[in-house]
KOLFIKOL-108387 format. One record per residue (C-alpha): residue in one letter; x, y, z; chain. Coordinates in pm, whole numbers, plus 32768, in hexadecimal, padded with zeros to 4 digits. Example, Ala and Ser with C-alpha at 12.3 -4.5 7.8 and 13.67 -1.06 7.14 Angstrom:
ATOM,A,84CE,7E3E,830C,A
ATOM,S,8557,7F96,82CA,A
***
This chain:
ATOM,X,2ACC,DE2E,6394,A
ATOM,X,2B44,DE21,6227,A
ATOM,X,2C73,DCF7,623C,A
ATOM,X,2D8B,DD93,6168,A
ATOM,X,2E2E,DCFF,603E,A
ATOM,X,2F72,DD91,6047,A
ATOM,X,307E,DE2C,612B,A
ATOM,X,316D,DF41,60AE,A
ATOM,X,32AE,DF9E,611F,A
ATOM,X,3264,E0E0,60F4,A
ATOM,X,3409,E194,6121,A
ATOM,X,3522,E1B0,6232,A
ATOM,X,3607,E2DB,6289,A
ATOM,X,3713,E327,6392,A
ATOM,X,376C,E479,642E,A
ATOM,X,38E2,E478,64B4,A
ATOM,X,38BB,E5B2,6556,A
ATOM,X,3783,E511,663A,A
ATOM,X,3816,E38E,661C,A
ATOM,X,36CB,E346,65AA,A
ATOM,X,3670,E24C,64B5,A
ATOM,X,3511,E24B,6426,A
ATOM,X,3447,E113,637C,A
ATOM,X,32F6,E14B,6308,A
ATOM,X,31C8,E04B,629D,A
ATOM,X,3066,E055,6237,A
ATOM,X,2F46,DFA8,621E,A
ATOM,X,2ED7,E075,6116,A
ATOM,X,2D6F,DFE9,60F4,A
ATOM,X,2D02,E049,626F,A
ATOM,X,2DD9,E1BB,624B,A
ATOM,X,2E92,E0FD,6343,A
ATOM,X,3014,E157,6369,A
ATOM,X,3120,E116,644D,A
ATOM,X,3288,E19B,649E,A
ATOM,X,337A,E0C9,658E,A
ATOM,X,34D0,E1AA,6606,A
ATOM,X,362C,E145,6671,A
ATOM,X,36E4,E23B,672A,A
ATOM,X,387E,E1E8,6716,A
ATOM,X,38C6,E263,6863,A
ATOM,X,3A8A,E29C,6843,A
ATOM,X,3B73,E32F,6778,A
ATOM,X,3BA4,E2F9,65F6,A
ATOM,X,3CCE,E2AE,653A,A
ATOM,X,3CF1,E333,63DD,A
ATOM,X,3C3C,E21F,6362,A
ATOM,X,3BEC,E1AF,61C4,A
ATOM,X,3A75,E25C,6182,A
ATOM,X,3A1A,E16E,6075,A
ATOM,X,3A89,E02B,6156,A
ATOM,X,39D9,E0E4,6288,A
ATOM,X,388A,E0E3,6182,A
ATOM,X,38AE,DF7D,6132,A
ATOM,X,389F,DF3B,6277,A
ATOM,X,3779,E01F,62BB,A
ATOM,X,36CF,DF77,61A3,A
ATOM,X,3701,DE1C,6256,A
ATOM,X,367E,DE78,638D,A
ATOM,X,355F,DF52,62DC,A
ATOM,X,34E3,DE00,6247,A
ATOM,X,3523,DD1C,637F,A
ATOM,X,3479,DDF2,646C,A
ATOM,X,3341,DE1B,63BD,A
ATOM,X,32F8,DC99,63E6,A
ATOM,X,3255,DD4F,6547,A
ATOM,X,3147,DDEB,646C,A
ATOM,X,312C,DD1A,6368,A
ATOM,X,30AA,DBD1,643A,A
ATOM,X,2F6B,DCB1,6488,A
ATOM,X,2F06,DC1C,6359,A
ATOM,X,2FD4,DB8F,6299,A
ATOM,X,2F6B,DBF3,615A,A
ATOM,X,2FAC,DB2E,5FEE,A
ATOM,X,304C,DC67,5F78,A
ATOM,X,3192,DCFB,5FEB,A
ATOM,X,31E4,DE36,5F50,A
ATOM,X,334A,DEB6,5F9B,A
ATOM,X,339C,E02D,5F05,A
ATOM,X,3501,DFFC,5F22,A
ATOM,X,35E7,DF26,5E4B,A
ATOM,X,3623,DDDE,5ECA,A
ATOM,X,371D,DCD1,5E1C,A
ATOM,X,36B8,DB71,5DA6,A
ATOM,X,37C8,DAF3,5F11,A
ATOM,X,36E2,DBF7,5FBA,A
ATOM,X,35AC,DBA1,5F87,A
ATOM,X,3600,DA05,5FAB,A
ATOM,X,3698,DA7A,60DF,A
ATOM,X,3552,DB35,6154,A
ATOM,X,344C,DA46,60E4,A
ATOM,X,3517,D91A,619B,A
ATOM,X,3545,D9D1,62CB,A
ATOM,X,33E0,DA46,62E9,A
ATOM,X,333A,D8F8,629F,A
ATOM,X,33DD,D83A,63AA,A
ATOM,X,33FF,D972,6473,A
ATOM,X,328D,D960,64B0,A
ATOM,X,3222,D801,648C,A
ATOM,X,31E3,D81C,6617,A
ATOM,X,30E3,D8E9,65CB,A
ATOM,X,309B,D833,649E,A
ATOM,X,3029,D714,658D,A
ATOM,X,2FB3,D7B6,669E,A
ATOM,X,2EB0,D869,65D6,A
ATOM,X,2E6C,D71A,6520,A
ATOM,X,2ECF,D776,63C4,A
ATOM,X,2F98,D6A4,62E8,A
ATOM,X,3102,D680,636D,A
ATOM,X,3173,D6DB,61FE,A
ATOM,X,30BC,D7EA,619F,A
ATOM,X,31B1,D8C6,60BD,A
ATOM,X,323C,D9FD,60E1,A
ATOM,X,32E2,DA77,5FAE,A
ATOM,X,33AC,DBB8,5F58,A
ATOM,X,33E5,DBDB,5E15,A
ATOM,X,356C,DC4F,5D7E,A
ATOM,X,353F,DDAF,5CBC,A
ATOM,X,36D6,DDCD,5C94,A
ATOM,X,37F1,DD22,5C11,A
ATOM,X,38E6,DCD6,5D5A,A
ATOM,X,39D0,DDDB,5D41,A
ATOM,X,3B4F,DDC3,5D65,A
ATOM,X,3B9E,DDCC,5F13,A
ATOM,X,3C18,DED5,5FB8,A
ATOM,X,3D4A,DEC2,6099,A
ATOM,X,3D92,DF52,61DD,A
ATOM,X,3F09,DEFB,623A,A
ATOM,X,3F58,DFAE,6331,A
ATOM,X,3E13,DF26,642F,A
ATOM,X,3EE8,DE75,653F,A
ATOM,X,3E76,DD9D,6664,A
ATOM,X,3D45,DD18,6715,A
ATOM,X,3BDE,DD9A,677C,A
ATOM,X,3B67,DCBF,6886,A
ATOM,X,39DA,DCD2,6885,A
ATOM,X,396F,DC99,69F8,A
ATOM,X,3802,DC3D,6A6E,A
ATOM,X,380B,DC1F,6BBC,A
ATOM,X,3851,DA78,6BF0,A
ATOM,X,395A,D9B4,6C2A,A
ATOM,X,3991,D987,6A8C,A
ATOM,X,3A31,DAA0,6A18,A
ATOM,X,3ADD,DAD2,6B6F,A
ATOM,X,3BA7,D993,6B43,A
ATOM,X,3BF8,DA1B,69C5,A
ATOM,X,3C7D,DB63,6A91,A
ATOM,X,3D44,DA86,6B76,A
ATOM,X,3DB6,D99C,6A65,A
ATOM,X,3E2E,DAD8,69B0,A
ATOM,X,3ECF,DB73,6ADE,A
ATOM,X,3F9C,DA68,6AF4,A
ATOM,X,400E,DA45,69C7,A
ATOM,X,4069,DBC7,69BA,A
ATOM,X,3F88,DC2A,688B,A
ATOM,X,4005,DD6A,6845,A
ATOM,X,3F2E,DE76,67F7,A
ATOM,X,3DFD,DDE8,68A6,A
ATOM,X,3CAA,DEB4,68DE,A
ATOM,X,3B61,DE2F,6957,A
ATOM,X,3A0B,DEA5,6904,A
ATOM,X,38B2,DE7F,6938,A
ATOM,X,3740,DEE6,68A7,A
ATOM,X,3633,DF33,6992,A
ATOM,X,3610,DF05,6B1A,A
ATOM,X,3725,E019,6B3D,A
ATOM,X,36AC,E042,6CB1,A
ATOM,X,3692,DEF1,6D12,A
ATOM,X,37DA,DE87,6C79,A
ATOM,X,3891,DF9E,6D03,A
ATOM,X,38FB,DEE1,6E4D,A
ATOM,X,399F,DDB7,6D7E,A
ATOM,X,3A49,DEA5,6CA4,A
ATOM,X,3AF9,DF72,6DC2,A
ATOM,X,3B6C,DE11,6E58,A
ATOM,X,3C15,DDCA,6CEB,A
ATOM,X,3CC7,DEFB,6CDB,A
ATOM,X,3CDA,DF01,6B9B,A
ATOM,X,3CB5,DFFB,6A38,A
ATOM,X,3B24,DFD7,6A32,A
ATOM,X,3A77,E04E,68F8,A
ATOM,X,38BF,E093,6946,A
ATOM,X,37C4,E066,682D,A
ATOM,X,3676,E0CD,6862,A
ATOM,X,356C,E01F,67BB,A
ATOM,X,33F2,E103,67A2,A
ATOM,X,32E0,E00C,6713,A
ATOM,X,31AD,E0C6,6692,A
ATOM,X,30A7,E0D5,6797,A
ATOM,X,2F87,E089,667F,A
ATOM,X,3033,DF29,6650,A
ATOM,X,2FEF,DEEB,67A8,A
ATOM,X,2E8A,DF75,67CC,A
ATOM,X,2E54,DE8C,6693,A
ATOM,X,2F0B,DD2B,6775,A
ATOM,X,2DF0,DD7E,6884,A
ATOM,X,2CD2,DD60,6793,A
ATOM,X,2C7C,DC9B,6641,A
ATOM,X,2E09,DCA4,65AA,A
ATOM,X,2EA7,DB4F,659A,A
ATOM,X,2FBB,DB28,6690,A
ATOM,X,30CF,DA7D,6710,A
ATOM,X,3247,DA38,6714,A
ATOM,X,330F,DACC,663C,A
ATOM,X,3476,DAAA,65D8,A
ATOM,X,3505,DBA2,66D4,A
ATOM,X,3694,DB15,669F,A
ATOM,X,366A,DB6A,6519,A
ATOM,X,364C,DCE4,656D,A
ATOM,X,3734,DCD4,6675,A
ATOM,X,381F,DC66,6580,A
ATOM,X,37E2,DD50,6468,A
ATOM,X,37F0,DE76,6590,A
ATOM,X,3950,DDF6,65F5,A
ATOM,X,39D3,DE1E,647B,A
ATOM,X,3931,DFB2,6497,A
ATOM,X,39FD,DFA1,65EB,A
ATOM,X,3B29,DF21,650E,A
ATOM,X,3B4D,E03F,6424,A
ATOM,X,3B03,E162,64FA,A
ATOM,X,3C0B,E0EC,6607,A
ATOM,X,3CEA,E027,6543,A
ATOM,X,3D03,DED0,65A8,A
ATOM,X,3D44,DD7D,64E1,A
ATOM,X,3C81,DC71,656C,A
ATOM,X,3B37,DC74,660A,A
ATOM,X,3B5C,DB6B,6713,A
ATOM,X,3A22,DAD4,6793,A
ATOM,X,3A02,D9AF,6899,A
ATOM,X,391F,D8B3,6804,A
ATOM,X,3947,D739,684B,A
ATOM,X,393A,D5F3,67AE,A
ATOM,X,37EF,D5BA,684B,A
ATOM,X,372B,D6D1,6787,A
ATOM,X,372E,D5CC,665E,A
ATOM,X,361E,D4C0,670A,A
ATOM,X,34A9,D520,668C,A
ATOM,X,33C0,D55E,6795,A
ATOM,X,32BD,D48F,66C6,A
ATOM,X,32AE,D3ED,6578,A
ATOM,X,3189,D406,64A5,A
ATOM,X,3169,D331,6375,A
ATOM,X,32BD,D311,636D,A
ATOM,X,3329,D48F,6395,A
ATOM,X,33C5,D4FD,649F,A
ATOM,X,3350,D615,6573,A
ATOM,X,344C,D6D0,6664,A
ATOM,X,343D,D7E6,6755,A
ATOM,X,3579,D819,6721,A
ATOM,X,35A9,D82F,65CA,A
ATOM,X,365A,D976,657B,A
ATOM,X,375F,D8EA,66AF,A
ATOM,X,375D,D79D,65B9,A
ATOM,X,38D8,D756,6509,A
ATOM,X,37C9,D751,63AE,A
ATOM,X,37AD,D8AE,63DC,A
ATOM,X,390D,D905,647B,A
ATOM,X,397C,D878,6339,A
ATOM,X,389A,D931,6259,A
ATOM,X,38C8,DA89,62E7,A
ATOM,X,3A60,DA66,62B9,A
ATOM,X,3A2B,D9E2,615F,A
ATOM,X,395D,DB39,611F,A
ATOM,X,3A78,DC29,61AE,A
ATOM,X,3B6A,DB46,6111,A
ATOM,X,3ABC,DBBB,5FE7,A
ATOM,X,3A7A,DD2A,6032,A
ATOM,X,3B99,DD9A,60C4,A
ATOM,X,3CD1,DC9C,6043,A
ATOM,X,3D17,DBF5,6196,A
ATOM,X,3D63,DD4E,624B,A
ATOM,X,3C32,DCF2,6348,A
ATOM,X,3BF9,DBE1,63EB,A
ATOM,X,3AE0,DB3D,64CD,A
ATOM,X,3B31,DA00,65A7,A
ATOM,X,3AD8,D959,66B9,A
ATOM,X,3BD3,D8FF,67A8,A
ATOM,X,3B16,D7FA,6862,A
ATOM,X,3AB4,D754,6737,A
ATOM,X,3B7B,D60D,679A,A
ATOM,X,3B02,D622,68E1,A
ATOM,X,39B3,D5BC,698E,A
ATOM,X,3902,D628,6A8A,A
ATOM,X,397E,D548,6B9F,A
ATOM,X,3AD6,D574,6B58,A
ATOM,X,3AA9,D6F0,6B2E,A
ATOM,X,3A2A,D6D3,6C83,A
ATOM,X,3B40,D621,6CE0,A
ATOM,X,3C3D,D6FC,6C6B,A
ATOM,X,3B7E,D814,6D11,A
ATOM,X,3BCC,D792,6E63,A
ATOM,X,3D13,D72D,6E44,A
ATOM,X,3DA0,D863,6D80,A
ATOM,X,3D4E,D923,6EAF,A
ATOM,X,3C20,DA0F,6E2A,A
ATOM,X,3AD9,D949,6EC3,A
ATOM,X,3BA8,D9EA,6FFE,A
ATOM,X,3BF7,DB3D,6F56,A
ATOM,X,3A83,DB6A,6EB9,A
ATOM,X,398D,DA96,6F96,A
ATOM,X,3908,DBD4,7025,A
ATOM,X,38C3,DCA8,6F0E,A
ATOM,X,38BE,DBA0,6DC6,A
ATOM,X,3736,DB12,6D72,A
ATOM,X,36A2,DA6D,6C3B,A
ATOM,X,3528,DA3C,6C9E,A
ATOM,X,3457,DB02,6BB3,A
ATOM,X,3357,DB51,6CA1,A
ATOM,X,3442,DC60,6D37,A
ATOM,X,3472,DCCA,6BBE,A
ATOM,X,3301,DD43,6BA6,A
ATOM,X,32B1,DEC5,6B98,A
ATOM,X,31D3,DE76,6CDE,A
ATOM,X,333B,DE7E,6DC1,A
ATOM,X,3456,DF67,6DFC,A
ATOM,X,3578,DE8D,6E73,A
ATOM,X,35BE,DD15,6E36,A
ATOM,X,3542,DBE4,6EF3,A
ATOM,X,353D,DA77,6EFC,A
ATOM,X,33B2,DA1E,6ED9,A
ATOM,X,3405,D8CF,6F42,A
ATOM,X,32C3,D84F,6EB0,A
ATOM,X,3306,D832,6D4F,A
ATOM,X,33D9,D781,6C1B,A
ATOM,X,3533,D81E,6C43,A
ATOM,X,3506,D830,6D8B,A
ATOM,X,34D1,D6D8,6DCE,A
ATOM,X,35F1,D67B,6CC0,A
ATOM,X,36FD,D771,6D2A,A
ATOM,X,36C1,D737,6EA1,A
ATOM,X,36CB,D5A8,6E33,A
ATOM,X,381C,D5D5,6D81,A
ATOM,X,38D0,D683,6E95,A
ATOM,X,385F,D5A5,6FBE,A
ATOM,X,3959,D486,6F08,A
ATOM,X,3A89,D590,6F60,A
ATOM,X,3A2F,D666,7076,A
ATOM,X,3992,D5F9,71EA,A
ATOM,X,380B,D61B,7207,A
ATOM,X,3850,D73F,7338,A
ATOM,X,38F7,D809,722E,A
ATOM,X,3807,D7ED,7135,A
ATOM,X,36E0,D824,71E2,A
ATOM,X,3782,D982,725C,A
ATOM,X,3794,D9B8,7113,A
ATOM,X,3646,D971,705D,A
ATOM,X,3579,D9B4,71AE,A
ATOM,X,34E6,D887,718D,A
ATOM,X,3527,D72A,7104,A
ATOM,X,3450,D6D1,6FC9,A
ATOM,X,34D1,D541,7004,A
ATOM,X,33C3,D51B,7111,A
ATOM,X,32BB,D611,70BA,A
ATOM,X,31A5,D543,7073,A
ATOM,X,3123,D654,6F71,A
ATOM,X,323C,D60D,6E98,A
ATOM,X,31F9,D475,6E70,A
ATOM,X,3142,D4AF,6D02,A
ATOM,X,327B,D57F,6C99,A
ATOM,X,3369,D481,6CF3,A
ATOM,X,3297,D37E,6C74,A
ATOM,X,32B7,D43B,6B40,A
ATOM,X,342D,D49C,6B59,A
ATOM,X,343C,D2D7,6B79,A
ATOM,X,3395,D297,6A2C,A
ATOM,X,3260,D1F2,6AE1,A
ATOM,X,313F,D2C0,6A46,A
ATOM,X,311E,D344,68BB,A
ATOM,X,3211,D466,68D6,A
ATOM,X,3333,D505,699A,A
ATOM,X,32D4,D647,6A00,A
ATOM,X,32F1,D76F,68EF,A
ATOM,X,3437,D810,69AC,A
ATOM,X,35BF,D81C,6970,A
ATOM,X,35E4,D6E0,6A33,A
ATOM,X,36E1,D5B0,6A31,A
ATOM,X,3676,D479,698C,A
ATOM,X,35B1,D351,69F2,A
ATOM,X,36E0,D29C,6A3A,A
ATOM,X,3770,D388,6B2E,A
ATOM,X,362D,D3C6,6BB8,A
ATOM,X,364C,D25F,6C15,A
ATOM,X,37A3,D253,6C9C,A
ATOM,X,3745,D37E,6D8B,A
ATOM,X,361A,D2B3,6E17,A
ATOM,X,36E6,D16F,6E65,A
ATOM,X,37D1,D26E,6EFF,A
ATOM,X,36B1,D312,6FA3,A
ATOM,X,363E,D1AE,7059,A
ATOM,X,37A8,D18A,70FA,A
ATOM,X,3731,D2D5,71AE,A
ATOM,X,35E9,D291,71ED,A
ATOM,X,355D,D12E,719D,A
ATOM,X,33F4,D167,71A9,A
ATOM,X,33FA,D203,7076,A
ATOM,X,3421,D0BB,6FC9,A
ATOM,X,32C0,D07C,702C,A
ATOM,X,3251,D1BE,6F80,A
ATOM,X,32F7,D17A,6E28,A
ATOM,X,3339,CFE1,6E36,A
ATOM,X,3496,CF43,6DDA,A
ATOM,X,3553,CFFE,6CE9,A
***
C-alpha cells in the first residue's frame, strides 16, 4: 500500500432540522474518505449561527486526529480558515495528544504536527445571554462529585450531558434526576477496518473532543460553562522520554484546560467557558469527598469508570475487576468504605486478585511506566497500598515496604 503524504480536511456541515453535524476527511492518495456524525439529541435554543460554526470548526479539526494517526502524514491540509491562536492551539494539542502513540509505535516522542494559520484572528463573538452550567458526565465517580459539589452549592441553571454509551449510561442518569442533554458520536467504520490491519494505532486524545463537543452543546442549549471533572493528578506523565513527558491523560492535563479557555477566551469574549471543577482536587480526596458527601451511597449501584464496560463488545456497565481503573478506583474507595461493601459493588476485589499484581506494581512506580489509563499518581498509588496492608498484610510480601 501507497503510505500517504498528506491528510485533508476535506469540509463540515450541520443540519438543524436532523441535529446532525457532518465532518468529512480524506486520504486523497488511496480514494480513501471518511465522514464521522454527531447527532444533538434535545431541544435548541435560538442560538448565534456563526458562534455555533466556530464551534463546529473546532470540533471538525479535533476530531479528525482519529483519522489522521492512520498515518500521520507530513502534510496537513485544512480547507477551512483557521487563525494563527487556532492552528497553535491544534498543532499543540495534537502533538502531545498522541505522543502515546508516538511511543508505543516507537517513533520519536516529538515528531511535529503542524497546522498552519490561513487567517488573521478575527474580533470574538459574544453570547451574553448563555447562563449556567453543563455538567459533562462519564459514568465514574469524577464528574459525579462535580454534580454533587454543584448541587450543593445551588448552581442555578444546571444541565448534564453526555456523548456516546447513551444505553449504558441511562441507569446513572435516571438516579441523578437531572436535565440530561445525549450526544451521539458515529465514527466511520473504514477508520476502524483500517485499526485492525496495517494503520498505526493507538490512544488518542479522547478529552480534547469531548471538550470541543461540550462548547457545540453550549450554543445549541445555551449554557455558560462547560464543567468537566478532571483532577490534579492528570498532570503526572505516565513516562518520560528524553526529558518529554508522555501522558495518557493529557487532554484531562491543567496544560490543556488552560489552553482550550485561552482559545474561547479568544473566540467568543469570555461568554463560554470550560473548567474543571476538580482541578484542585486529587484523586484520593475526590474519593474521599465521594463517600462522605453521601453519593458513593446514592450511585454505587449504577456509577462505573472501567473502560472495559465502555467497549462496543457490551450493553450495560460492569466492573472488570481485572484491569487499571479497576484496580485504582476499587483501591481508592477501600480507604473510606468497608471491604463487604465494596466487594458487592465491584463483584470482586481487584486488591487480592493475583492477576492484577503487574498493574499494581505499575500503579507503585516499580517497573518503567504506570499503566496508560486515567489513574491517580504514583504517590497515591502508594498511600492506597500501605492502606491496603492494614487490611490484608500479606500483600507487603507481594510489593515490599513502601
Amino acid at each position: 500500500m501507497i503510505k500517504p503524504t498528506s491528510f485533508t480536511f476535506v469540509d463540515y456541515g450541520f443540519n438543524q432540522k436532523q441535529k446532525t453535524a457532518t465532518f468529512n476527511y480524506a486520504y486523497k492518495e488511496l480514494n480513501l474518505f471518511f465522514t464521522e456524525t454527531y447527532t444533538f439529541d434535545f431541544n435548541f435554543i435560538s442560538y448565534d449561527k456563526n458562534a455555533l460554526d466556530i464551534a463546529l470548526k473546532h470540533l471538525f479539526i479535533m476530531a479528525g486526529i482519529s483519522y489522521y494517526k492512520a498515518y500521520l502524514p507530513k502534510s496537513i491540509i485544512v480547507n477551512v480558515l483557521l487563525t494563527a491562536d487556532e492552528a497553535n492551539f491544534f498543532s499543540n494539542t495534537y502533538q502531545n495528544g498522541l505522543r502515546e502513540l508516538f511511543y508505543k509505535n516507537n517513533l520519536p516522542i516529538n515528531t511535529p504536527v503542524k497546522f498552519k494559520p490561513k487567517l488573521h484572528n478575527n474580533l470574538p463573538i459574544s453570547l451574553p445571554n448563555n447562563k449556567g452550567c453543563l455538567i459533562g458526565i462519564g459514568g465514574g465517580k469524577d464528574s459525579l462529585v462535580s454534580l454533587t459539589m454543584l448541587q450543593k452549592e445551588n448552581a442555578q441553571p444546571l444541565t448534564t450531558w453526555s456523548l456516546g454509551h447513551r444505553n449504558k449510561l441511562q441507569n446513572l442518569i435516571n438516579s441523578m434526576q437531572t436535565k440530561h442533554l445525549f450526544v451521539d458520536r458515529k465514527i466511520d467504520p473504514k477508520i476502524l477496518e483500517l485499526n485492525k490491519n496495517k494503520a498505526i494505532n493507538g490512544h488518542i486524545p479522547i478529552s480534547a473532543i469531548i471538550a470541543c463537543t461540550g462548547t457545540v452543546v453550549n450554543i445549541l442549549s445555551g449554557y455558560k460553562t462547560h464543567v468537566v471533572s478532571n483532577e490534579s493528578s492528570a498532570d503526572e506523565a505516565t513516562v518520560t522520554i528524553n526529558g518529554l513527558p508522555v501522558n495518557h491523560q493529557y487532554s484531562k492535563s491543567s496544560e490543556f484546560e488552560n489552553n482550550y479557555q485561552n482559545l474561547l477566551s479568544l473566540t467568543f469574549n469570555n461568554s463560554l467557558k470550560y473548567i474543571s471543577k476538580l482541578r484542585n482536587l486529587n484523586e484520593l480526596q475526590i474519593t474521599e469527598y465521594f463517600v462522605n458527601s453521601g453519593a458513593f451511597n446514592k450511585y454505587k449501584a449504577v456509577f462505573c469508570s472501567c473502560n472495559n464496560a465502555f467497549t462496543g463488545r457490551y450493553d450495560k456497565l460492569f466492573w472488570c475487576g481485572e484491569c487499571p481503573k479497576c484496580a485504582f478506583v476499587y483501591g481508592a474507595l477501600s480507604i473510606y468504605v468497608s471491604q463487604k461493601e465494596l466487594q458487592n459493588v465491584f463483584g470482586s476485589n481487584p486488591l487480592i486478585n493475583k492477576n492484577n499484581i503487574p498493574i499494581y506494581k505499575d500503579l507503585l512506580g516499580q517497573t518503567k511506566t504506570k499503566p496508560f489509563d486515567c489513574v491517580g499518581t504514583i504517590i497515591e498509588s502508594q498511600l492506597i497500598m500501605k492502606n491496603a496492608y492494614k487490611l490484608y498484610p500479606e500483600l507487603q510480601k507481594v510489593y515490599g515496604n513502601i
